[in-house]
C-alpha positions as CSV (number, residue, x, y, z in Angstrom):
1,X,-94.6,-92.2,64.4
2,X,-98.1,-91.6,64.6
3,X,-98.9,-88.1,66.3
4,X,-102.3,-88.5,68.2
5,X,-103.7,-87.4,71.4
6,X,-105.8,-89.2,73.9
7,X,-109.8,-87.6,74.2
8,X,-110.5,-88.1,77.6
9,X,-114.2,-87.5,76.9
10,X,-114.5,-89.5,74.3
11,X,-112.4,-92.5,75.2
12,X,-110.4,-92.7,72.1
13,X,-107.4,-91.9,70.4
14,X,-107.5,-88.9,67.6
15,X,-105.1,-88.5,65.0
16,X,-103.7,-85.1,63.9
17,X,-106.0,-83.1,61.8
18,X,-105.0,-83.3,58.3
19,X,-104.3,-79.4,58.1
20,X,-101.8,-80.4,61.2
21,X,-100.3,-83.6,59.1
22,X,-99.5,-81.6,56.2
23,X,-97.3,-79.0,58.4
24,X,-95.5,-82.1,59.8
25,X,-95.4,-84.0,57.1
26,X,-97.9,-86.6,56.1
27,X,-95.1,-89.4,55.5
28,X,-93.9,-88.8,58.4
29,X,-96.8,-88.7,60.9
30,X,-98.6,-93.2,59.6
31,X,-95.0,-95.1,58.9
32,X,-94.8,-96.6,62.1
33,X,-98.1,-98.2,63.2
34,X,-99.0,-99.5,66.9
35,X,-99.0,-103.0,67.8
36,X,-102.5,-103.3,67.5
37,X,-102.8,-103.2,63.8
38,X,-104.8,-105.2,62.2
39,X,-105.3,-104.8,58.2
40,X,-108.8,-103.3,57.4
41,X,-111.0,-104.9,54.5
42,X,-109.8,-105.3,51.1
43,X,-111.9,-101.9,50.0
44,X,-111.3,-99.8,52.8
45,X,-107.4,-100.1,52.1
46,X,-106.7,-96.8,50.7
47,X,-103.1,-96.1,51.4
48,X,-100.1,-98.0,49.2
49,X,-98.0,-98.1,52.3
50,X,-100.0,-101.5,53.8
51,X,-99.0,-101.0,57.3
52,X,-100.2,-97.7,57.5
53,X,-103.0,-96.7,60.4
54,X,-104.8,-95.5,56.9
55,X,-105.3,-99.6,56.1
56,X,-106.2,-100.7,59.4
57,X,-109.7,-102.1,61.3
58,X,-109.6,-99.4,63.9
59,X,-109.3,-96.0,61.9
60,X,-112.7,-94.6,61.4
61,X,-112.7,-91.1,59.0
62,X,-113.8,-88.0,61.0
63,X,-114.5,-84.7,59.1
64,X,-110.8,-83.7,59.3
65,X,-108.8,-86.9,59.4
66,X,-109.2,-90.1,61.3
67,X,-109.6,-91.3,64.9
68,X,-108.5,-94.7,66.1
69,X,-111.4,-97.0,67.7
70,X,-108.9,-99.2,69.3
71,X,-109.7,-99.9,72.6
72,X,-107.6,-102.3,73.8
């Protein structure tokens, strides 16, 4: 399950802060990822679990952990 919250303001999706993922439990917060995965490029893959929302297209790195672009 991936915890995020919809930004009305902003129009996306935003992931837990990384201080919030580590009091959850960061395995436990990417396993699962949303049907609209799709892999990212070969060098932006930086997670060994492949279908993690770390690996995919939409995730773009904020200062504290990562927002999802998908706008589907």
């Amino acid at each position: 399950v991936l915890l995020v919250s919809w930004d009305e303001e902003a129009q996306v999706w935003r992931s837990m802060s990384k201080k919030e993922m580590r009091a959850f439990g960061n395995e436990s917060t990417y396993k699962k990822v949303c049907r609209a995965f799709t892999f990212d490029v070969e060098e932006e893959l930086v997670s060994e679990d492949e279908r993690s929302c770390l690996n995919c297209r939409y995730r773009r790195w904020t200062d504290n952990s990562f927002s999802c672009a998908y706008k589907g």
